[in-house]
C-alpha positions in Angstrom: 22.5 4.1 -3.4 20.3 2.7 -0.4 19.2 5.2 2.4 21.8 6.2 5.0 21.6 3.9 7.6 24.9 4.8 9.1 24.6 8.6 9.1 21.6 10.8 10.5 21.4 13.2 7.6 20.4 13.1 3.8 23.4 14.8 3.0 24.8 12.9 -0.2 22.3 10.7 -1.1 20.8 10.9 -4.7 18.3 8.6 -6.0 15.7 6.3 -4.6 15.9 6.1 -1.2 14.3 2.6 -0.6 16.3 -0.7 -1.1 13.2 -2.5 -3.5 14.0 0.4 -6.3 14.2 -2.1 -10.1 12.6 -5.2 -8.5 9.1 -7.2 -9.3 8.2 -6.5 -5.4 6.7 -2.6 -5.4 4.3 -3.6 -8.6 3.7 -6.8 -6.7 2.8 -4.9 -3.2 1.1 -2.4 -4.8 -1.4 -4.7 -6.5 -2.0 -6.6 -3.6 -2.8 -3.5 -1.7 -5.2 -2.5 -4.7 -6.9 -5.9 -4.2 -6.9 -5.6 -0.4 -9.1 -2.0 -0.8 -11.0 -3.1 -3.3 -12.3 -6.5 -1.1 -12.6 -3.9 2.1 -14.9 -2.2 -0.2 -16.7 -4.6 -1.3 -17.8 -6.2 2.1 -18.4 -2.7 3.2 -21.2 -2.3 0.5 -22.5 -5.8 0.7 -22.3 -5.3 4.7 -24.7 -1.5 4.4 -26.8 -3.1 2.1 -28.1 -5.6 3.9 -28.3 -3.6 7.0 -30.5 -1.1 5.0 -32.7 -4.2 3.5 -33.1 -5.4 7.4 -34.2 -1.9 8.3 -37.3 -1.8 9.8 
């Protein structure tokens, strides 16, 4: 069972409560939000580091 779109309450619903529950796509989003962090860190570092090697 999906989440209650018709009714305002969580009365009756057991289960996941997002329609993507089984699928590829979670795994699949979740890695390419691990890839996305990990290339925002990276150009972070890379961005500091040369900003401390230009320090004068």
């Amino acid at each position: 069972m999906g989440f209650p779109f018709d009714t305002p309450t969580w009365d009756g619903v057991s289960g996941p409560i997002f329609m993507g529950t089984g699928g590829a796509m979670p795994g699949l989003f979740t890695m390419i939000a691990i890839g996305l962090c990990v290339l925002a860190l990276a150009m972070g570092q890379a961005t500091e580091n040369n900003k401390y090697k230009n320090h004068k």
